[in-house]
N, CA, C and O of each residue as an XYZ file, in Angstrom:
732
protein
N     -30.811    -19.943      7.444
C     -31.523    -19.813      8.701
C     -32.448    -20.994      8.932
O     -32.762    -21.325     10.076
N     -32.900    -21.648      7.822
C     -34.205    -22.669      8.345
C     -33.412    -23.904      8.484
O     -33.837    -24.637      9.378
N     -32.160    -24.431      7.715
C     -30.987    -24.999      8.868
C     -30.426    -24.655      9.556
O     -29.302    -25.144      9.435
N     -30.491    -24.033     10.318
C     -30.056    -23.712     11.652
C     -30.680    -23.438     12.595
O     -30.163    -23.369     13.710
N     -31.726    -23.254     12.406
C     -33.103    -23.253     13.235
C     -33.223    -24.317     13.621
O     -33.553    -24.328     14.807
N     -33.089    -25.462     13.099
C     -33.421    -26.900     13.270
C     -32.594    -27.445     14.389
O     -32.957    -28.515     14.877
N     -31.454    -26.809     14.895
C     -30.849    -27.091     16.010
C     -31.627    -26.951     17.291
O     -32.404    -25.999     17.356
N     -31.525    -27.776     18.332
C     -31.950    -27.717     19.115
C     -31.556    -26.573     20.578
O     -32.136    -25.994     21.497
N     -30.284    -26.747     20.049
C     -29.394    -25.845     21.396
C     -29.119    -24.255     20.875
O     -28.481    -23.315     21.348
N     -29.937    -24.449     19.646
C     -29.885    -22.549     18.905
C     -28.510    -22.677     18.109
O     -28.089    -23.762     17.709
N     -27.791    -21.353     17.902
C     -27.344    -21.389     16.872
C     -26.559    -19.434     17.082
O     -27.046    -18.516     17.743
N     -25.500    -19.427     16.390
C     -25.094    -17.956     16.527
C     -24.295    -17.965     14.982
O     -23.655    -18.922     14.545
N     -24.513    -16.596     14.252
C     -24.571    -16.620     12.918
C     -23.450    -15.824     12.563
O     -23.077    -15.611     13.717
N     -22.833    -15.374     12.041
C     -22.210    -13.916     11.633
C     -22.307    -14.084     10.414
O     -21.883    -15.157      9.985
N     -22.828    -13.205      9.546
C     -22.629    -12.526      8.188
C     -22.159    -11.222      8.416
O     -22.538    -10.337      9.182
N     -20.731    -11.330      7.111
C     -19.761    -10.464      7.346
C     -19.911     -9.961      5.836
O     -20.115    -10.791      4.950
N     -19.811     -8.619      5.551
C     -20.086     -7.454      4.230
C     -18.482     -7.275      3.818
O     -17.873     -6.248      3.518
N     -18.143     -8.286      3.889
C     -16.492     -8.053      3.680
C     -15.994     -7.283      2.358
O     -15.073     -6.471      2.276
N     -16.916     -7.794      1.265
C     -16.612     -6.608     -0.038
C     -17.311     -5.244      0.060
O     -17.621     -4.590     -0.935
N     -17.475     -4.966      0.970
C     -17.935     -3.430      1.322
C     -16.257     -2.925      1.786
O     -16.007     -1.844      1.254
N     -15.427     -3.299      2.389
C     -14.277     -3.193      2.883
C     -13.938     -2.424      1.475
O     -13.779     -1.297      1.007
N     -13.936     -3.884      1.103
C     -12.750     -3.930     -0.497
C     -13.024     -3.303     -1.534
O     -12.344     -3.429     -2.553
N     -14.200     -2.420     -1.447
C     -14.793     -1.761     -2.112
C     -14.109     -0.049     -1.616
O     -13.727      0.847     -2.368
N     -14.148     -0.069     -0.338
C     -14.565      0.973      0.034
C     -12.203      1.630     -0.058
O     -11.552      2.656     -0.252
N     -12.054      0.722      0.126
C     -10.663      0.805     -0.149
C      -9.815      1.754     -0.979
O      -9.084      2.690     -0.654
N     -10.181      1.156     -2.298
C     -10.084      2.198     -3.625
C     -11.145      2.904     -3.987
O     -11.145      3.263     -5.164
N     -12.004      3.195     -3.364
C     -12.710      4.467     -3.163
C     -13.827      4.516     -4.712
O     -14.058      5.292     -5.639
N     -14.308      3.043     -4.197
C     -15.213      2.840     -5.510
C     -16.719      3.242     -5.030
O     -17.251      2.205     -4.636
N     -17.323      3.990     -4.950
C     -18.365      4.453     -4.448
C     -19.583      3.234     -5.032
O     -20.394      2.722     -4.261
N     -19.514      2.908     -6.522
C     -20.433      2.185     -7.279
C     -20.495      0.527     -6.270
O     -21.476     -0.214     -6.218
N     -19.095      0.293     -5.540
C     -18.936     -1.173     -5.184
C     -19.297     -1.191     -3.986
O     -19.675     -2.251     -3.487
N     -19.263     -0.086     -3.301
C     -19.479      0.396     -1.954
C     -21.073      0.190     -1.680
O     -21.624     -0.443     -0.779
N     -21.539      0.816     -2.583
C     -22.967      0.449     -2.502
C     -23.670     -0.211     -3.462
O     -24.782      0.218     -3.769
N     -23.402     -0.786     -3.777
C     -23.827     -2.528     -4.377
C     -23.722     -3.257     -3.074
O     -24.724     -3.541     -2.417
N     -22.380     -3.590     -2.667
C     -21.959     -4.102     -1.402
C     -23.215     -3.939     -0.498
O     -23.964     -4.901     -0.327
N     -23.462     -2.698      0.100
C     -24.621     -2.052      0.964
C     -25.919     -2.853      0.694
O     -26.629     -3.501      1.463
N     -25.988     -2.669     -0.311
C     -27.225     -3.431     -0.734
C     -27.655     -4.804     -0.543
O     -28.707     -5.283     -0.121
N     -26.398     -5.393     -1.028
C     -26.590     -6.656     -0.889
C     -26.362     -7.124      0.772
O     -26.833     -8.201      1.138
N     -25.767     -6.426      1.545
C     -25.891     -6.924      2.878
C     -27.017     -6.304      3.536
O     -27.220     -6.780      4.652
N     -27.746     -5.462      3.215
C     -29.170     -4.772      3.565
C     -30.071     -6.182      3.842
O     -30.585     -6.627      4.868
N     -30.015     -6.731      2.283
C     -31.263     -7.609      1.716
C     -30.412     -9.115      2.867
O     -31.316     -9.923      3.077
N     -29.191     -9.560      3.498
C     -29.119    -10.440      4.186
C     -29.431    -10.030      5.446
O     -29.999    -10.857      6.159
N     -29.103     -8.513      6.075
C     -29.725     -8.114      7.285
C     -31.364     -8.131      7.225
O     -32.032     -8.699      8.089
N     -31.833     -7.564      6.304
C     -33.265     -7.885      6.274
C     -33.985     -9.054      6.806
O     -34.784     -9.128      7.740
N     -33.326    -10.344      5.655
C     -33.688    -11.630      5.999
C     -33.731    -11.860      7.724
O     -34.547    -12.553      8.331
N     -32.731    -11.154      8.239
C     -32.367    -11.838      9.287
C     -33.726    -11.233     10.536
O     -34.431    -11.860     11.327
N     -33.620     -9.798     10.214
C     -35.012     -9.469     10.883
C     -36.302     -9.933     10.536
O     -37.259     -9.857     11.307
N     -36.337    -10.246      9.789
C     -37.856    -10.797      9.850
C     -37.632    -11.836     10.413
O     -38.541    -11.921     11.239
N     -36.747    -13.047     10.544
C     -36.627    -14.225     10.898
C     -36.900    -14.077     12.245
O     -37.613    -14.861     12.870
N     -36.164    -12.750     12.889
C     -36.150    -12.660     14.187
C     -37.603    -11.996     14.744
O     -37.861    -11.852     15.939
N     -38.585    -11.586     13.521
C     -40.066    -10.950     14.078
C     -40.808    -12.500     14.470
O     -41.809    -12.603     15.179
N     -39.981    -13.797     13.758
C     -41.027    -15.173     14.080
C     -40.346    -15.966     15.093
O     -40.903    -17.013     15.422
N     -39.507    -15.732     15.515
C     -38.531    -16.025     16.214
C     -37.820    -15.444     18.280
O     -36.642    -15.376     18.627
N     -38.943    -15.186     19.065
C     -38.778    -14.250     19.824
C     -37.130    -14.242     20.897
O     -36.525    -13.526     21.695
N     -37.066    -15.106     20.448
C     -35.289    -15.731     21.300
C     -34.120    -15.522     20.095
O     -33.087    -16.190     20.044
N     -34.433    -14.629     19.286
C     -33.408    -14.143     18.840
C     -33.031    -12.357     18.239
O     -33.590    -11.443     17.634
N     -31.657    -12.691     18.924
C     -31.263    -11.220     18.423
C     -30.204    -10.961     17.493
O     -29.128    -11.556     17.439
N     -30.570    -10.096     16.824
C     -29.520     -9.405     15.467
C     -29.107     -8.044     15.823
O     -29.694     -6.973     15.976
N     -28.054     -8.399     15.892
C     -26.824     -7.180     16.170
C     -25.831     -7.158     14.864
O     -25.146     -8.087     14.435
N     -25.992     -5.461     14.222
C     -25.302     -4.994     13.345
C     -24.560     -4.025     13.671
O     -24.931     -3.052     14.327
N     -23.282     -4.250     13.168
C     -21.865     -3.473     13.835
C     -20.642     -3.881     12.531
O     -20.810     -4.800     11.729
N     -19.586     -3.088     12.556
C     -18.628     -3.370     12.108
C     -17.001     -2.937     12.894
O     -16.746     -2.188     13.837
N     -16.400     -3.514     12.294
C     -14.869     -3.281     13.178
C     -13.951     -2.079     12.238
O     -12.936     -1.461     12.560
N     -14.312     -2.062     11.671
C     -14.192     -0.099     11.389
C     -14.532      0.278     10.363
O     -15.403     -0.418      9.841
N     -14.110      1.363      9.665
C     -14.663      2.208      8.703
C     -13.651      2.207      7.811
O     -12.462      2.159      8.126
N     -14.153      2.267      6.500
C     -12.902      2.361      5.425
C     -13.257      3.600      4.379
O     -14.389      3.965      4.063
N     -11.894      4.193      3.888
C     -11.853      5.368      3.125
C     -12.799      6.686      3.480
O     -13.307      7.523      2.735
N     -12.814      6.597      4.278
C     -14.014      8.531      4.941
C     -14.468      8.661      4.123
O     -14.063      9.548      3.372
N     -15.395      7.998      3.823
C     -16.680      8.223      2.951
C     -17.177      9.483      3.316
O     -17.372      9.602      4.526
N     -17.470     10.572      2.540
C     -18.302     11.582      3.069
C     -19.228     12.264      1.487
O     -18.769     12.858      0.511
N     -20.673     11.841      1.827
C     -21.360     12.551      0.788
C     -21.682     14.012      0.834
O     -21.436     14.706      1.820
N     -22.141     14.380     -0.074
C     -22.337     15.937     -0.165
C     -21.010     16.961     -0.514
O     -20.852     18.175     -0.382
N     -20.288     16.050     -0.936
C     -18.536     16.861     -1.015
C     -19.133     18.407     -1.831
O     -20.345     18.505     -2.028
N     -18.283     19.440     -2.223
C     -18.368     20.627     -3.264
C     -19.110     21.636     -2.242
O     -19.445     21.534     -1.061
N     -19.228     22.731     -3.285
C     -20.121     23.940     -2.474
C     -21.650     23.243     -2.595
O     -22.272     23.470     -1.558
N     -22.147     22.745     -3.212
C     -23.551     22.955     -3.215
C     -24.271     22.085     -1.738
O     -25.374     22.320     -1.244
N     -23.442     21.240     -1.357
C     -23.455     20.246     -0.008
C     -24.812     19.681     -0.227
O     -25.857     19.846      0.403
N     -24.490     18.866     -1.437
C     -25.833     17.691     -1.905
C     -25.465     16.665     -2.373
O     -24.745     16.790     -3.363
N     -25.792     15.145     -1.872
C     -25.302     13.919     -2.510
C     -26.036     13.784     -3.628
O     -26.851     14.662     -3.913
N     -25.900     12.908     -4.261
C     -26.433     12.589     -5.649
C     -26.884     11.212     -6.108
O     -27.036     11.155     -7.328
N     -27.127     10.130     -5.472
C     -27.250      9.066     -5.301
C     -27.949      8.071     -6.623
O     -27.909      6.871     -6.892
N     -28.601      9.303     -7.263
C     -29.337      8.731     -8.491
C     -27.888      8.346     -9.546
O     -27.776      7.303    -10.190
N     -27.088      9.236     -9.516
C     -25.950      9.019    -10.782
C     -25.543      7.763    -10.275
O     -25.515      6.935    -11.185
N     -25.084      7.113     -8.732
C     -24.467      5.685     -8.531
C     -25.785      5.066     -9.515
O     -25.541      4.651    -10.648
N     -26.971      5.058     -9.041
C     -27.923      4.302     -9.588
C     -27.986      4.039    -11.126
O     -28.671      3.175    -11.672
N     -27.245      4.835    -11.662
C     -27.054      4.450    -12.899
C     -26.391      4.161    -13.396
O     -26.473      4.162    -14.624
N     -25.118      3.652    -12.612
C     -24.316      2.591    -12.918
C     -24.421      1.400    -13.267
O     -25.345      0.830    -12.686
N     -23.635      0.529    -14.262
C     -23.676     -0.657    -14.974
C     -22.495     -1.294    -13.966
O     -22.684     -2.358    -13.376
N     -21.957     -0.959    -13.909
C     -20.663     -1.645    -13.458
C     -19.512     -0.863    -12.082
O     -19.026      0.256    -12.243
N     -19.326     -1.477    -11.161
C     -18.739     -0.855    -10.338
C     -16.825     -0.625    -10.913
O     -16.171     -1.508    -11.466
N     -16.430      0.466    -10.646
C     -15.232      0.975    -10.472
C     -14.371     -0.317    -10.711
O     -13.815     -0.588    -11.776
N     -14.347     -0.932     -9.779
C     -13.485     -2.145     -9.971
C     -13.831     -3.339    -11.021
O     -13.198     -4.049    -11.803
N     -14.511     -3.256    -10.816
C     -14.813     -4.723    -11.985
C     -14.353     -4.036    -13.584
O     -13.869     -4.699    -14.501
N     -14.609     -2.747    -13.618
C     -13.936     -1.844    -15.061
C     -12.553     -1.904    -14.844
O     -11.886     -2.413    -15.744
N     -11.862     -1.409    -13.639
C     -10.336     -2.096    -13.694
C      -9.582     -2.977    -14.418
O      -8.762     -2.877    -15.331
N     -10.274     -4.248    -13.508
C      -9.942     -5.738    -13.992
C     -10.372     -5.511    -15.423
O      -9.322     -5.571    -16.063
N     -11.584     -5.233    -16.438
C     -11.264     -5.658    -17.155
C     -10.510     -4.923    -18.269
O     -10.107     -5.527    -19.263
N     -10.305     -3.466    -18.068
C      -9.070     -2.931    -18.634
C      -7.818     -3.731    -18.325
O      -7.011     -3.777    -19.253
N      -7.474     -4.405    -17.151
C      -5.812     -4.357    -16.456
C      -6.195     -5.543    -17.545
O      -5.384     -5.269    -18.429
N      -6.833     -6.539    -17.963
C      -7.192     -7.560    -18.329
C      -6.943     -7.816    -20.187
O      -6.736     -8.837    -20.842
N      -7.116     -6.032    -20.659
C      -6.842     -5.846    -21.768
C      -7.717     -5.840    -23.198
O      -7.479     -6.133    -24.369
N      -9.091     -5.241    -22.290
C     -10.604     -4.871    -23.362
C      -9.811     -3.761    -23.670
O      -8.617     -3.537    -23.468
N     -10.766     -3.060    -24.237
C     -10.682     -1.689    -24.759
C     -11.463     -0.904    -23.935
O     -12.669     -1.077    -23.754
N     -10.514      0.298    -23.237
C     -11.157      1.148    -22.148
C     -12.271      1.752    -22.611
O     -13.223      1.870    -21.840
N     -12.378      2.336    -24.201
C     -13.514      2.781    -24.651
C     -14.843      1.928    -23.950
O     -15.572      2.190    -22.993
N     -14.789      0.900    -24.813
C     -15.895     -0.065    -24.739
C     -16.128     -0.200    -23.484
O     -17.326     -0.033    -23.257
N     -15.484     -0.442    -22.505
C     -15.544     -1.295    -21.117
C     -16.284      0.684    -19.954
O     -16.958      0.764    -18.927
N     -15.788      1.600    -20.693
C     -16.272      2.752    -19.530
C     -17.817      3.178    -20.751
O     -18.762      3.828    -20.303
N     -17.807      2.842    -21.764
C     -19.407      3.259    -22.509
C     -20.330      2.010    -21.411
O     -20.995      2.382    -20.444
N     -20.171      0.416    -21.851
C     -20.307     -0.263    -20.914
C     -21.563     -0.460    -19.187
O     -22.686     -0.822    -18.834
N     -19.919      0.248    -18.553
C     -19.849      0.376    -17.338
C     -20.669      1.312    -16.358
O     -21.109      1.202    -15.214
N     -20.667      2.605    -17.670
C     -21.406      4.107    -16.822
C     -22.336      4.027    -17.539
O     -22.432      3.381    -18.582
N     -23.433      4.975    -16.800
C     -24.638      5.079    -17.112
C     -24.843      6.543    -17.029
O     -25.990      6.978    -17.138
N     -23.784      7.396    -16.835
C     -23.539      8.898    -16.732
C     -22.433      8.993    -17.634
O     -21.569      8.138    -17.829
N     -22.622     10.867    -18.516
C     -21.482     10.796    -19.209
C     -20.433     10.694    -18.444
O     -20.318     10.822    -17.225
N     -19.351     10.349    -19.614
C     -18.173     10.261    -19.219
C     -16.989     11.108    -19.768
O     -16.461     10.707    -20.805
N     -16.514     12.246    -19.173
C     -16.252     13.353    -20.021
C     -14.560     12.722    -21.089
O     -13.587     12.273    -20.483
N     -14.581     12.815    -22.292
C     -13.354     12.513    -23.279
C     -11.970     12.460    -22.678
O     -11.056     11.636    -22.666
N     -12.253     14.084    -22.011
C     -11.199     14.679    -21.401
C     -10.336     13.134    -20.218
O      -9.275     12.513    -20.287
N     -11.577     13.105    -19.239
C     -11.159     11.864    -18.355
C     -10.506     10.368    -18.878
O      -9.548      9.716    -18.463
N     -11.771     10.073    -20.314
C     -11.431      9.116    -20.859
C      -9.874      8.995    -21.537
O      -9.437      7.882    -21.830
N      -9.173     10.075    -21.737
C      -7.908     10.082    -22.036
C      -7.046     10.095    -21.246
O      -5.873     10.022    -21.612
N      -7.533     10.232    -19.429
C      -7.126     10.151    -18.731
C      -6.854      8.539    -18.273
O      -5.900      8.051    -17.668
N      -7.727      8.098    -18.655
C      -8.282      6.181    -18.207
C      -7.462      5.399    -19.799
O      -7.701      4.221    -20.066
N      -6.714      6.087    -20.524
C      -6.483      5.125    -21.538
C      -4.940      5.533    -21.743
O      -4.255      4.728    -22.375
N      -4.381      6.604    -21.309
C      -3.151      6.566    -20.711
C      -2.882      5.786    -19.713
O      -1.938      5.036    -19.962
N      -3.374      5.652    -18.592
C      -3.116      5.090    -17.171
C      -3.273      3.495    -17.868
O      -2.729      2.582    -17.246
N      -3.699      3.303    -18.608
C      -4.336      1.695    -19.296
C      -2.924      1.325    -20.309
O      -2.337      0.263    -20.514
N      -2.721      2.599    -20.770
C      -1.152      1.837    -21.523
C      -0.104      1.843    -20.871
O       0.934      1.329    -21.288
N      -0.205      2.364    -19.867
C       1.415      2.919    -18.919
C       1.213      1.424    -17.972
O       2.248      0.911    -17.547
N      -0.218      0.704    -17.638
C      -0.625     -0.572    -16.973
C       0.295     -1.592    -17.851
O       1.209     -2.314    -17.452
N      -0.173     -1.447    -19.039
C      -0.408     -2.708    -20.083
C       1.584     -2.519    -20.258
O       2.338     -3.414    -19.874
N       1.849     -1.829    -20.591
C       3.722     -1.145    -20.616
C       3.916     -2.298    -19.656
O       4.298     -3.357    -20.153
N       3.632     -2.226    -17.884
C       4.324     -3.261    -16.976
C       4.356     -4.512    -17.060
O       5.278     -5.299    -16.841
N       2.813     -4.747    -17.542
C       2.530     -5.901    -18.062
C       3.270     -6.509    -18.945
O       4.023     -7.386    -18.523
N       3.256     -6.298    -19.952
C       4.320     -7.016    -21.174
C       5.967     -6.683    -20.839
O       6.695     -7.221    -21.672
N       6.707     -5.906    -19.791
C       7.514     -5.961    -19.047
C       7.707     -7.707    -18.373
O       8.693     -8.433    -18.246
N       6.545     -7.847    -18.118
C       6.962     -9.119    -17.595
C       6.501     -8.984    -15.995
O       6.544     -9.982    -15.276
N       6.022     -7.589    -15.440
C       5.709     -7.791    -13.759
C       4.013     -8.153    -13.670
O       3.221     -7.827    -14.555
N       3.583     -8.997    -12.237
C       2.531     -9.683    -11.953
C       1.851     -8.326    -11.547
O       2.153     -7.133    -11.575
N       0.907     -9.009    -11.199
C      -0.162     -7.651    -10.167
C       0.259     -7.134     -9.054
O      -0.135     -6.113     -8.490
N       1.697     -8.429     -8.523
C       1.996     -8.092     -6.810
C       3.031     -6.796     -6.932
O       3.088     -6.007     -5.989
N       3.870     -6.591     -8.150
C       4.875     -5.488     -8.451
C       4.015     -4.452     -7.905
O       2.833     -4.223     -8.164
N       5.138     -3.619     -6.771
C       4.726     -2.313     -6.971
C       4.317     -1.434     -7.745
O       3.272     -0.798     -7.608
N       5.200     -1.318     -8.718
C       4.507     -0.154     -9.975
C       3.245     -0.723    -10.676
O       2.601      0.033    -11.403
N       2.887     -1.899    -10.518
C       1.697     -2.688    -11.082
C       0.833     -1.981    -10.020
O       0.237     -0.999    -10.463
N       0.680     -2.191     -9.031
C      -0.185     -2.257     -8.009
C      -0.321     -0.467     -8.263
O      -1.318     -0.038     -7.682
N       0.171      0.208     -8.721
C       0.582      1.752     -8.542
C      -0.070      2.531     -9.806
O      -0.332      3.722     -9.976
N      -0.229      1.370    -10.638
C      -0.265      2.127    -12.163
C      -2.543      1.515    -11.734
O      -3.643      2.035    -11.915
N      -2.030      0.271    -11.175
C      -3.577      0.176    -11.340
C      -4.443      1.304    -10.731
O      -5.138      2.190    -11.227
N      -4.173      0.981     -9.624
C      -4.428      2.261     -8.667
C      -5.075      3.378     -9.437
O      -6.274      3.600     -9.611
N      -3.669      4.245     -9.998
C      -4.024      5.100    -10.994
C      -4.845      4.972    -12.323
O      -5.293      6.007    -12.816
N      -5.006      4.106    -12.761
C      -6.516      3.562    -13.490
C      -7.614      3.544    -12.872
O      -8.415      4.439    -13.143
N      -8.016      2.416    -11.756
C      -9.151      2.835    -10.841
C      -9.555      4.357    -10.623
O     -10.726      4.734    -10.634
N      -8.639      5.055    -10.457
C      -8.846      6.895     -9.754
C      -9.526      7.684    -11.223
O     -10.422      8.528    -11.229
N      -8.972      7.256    -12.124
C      -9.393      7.606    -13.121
C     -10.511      7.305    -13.801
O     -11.184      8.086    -14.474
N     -10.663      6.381    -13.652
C     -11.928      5.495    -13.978
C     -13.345      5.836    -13.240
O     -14.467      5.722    -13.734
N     -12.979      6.316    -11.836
C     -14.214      6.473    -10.546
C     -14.307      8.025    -10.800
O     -15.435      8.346    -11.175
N     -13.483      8.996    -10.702
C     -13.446     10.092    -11.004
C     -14.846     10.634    -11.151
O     -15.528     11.073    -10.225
N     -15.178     10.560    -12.349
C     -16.405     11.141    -12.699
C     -17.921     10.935    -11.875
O     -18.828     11.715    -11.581
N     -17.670      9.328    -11.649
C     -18.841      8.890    -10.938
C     -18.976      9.327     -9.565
O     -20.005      9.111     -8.924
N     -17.528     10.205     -8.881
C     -17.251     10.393     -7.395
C     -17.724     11.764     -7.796
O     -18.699     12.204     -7.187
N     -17.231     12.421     -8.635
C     -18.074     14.023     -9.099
C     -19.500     14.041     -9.128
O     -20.130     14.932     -8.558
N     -20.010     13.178     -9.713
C     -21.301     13.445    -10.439
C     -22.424     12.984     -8.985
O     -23.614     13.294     -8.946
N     -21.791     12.306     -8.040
C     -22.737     12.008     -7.133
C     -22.335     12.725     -6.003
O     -22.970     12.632     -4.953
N     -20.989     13.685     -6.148
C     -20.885     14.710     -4.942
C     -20.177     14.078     -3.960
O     -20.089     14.569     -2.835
N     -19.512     12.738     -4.351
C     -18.860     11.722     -2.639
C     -17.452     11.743     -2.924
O     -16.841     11.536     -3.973
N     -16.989     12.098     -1.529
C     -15.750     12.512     -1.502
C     -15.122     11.038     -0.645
O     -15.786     10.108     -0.185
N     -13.899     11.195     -0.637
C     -13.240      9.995      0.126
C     -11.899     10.968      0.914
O     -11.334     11.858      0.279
N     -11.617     10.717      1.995
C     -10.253     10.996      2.958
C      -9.232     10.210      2.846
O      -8.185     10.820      3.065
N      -9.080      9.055      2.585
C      -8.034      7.908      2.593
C      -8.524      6.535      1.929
O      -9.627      6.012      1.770
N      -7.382      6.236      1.656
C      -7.415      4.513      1.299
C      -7.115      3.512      2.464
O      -6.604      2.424      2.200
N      -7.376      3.809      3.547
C      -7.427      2.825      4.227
C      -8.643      3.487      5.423
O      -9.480      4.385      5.338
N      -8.195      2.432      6.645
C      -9.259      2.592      7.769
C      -9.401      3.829      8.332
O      -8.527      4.680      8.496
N     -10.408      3.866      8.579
C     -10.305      5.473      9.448
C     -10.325      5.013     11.103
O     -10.297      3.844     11.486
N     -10.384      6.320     12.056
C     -10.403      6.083     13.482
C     -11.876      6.484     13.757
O     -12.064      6.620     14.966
N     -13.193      6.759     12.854
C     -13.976      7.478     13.627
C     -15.254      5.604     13.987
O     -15.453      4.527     13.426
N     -15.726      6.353     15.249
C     -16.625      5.681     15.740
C     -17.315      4.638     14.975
O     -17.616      4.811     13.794
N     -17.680      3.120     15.877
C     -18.613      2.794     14.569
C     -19.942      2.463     14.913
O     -19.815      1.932     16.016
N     -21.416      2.460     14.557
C     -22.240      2.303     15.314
C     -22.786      0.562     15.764
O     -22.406     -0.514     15.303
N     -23.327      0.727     16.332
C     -23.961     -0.916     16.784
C     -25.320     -1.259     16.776
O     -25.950     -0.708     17.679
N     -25.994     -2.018     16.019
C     -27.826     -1.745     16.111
C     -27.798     -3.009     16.813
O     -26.902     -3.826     16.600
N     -29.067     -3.286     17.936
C     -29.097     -4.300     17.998
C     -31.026     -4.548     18.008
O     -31.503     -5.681     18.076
């Protein structure tokens, strides 16, 4: 902003939260809001700039919504926001480094900061050898059953952390509902 200020004829900006998308995709709640965060603290910047600044405006909007995020999932209809907070590591970045070939043990002790029930973890270290199976097959990441088996690692992997904070997801891709606009 303080180069671009320096223009004389003004200036028009876009910062785009694009790994909030890619987060929100495979239904990583932990990446989703990391993501959030970190575009909070660049929207922030941008308002105050605009409290010293009276000829400018910040407009926040997006071009749609990904995976129907909806908190409060279960009977008790309460989010849980402290269990994300005690995350080490988002959903995906534990992926990669299972698909990558740590040891799922190590990489989900690691990663969570909430238990992680055995039961699941045998769930995340099957899905990790049936991965690692395609792999030494000889297929890339772009193979379907690659792309299919990861998948099914990620789900396994988020599982607990999507329980323990009560957030449910509708789909892996965009949704149709409304999106808002601040300006």
């Amino acid at each position: 902003l303080n180069k671009l200020s320096k223009n004389n004829k003004g200036f028009f900006l876009m910062v785009e939260g694009a790994s909030i998308d890619k987060a929100a995709h495979p239904n990583d709640i932990t990446g989703v809001m990391s993501e959030m965060s970190g575009f909070e603290t660049a929207f922030d910047n941008a308002i105050n700039y605009a409290k010293t600044h009276k000829d400018t405006l910040v407009v926040a909007t997006a071009d749609h919504s990904t995976g129907g995020l909806s908190t409060a999932k279960g009977k008790d209809y309460k989010w849980n926001p402290e269990a994300i907070h005690k995350m080490k590591h988002s959903g995906m970045y534990m992926t990669k480094q299972i698909a990558d070939g740590k040891d799922p043990e190590k990489v989900i002790k690691d990663g969570y900061g909430i238990d992680f029930p055995n039961k699941q973890l045998d769930k995340v270290k099957k899905a990790a050898d049936e991965l690692h199976k395609l792999q030494k097959e000889g297929k890339d990441d772009k193979d379907e059953k690659v792309v299919e088996q990861t998948t099914k690692l990620q789900n396994a992997i988020q599982k607990p952390i999507n329980d323990a904070s009560h957030t449910g997801w509708t789909t892996n891709g965009h949704t149709g509902v409304n999106v808002n606009t601040y300006a």
